[in-house]
N, C-alpha and C positions, 0 to 999 in steps of 0.2 A: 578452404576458408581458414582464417586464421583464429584465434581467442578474442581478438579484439571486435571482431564483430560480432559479439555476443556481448552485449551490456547484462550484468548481473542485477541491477537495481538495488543493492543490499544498503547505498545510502540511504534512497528515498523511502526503502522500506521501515527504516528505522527511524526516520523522522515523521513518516505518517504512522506510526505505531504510537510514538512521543506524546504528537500532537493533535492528533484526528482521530483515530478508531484503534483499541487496543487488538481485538477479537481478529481483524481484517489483516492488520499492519503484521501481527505475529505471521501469519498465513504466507503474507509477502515476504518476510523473512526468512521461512521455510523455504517457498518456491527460488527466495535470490540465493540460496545458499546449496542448492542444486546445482545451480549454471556450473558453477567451479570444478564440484565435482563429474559431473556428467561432460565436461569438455578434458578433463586430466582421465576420464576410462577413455574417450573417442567416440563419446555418443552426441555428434554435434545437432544429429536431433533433435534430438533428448534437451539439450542445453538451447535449443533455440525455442524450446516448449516450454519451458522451466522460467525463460529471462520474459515469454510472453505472459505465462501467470503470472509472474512478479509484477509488469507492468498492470497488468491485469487489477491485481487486487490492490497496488497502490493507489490507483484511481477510484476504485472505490471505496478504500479506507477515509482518502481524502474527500470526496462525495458527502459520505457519512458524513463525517468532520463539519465540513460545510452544514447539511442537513439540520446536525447538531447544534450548532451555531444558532444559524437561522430560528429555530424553533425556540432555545431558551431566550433571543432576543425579544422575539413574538411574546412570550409568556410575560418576562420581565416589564415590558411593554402595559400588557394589558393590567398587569399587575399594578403598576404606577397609576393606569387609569381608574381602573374600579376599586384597588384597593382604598381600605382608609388610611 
């Protein structure tokens, strides 16, 4: 198999780190920053485990994110209503 079928994820990593979840997004940064190196030793293992974490924790960064979202809308929400 070649490098190219190994997606790194190192964009989406750093746009849900941005935008969505600091804690998760750093994580996915880590795991996308593996692929590179683990496919230049010949560990394409290694690098097909590495680009799966990355997917991994992008999605739940973004989750988070959402979550997040969701919940200060709720709050802001009820705040409008009961506050004075």
């Amino acid at each position: 198999m070649t490098n190219q079928n190994v997606p790194n994820y190192l964009a989406q990593s750093i746009l849900v780190t941005l935008f969505c979840c600091l804690p998760l997004g750093i994580v996915a940064i880590i795991k996308a920053s593996e692929v590179n190196s683990r496919l230049a030793s010949g560990d394409y293992e290694g690098a097909v485990r590495a680009s799966n974490e990355a997917k991994k924790f992008c999605w739940w960064s973004f989750g988070a994110g959402i979550i997040f979202v969701v919940i200060y809308i709720v709050l802001a929400v009820l705040a409008a209503i009961f506050g004075q």
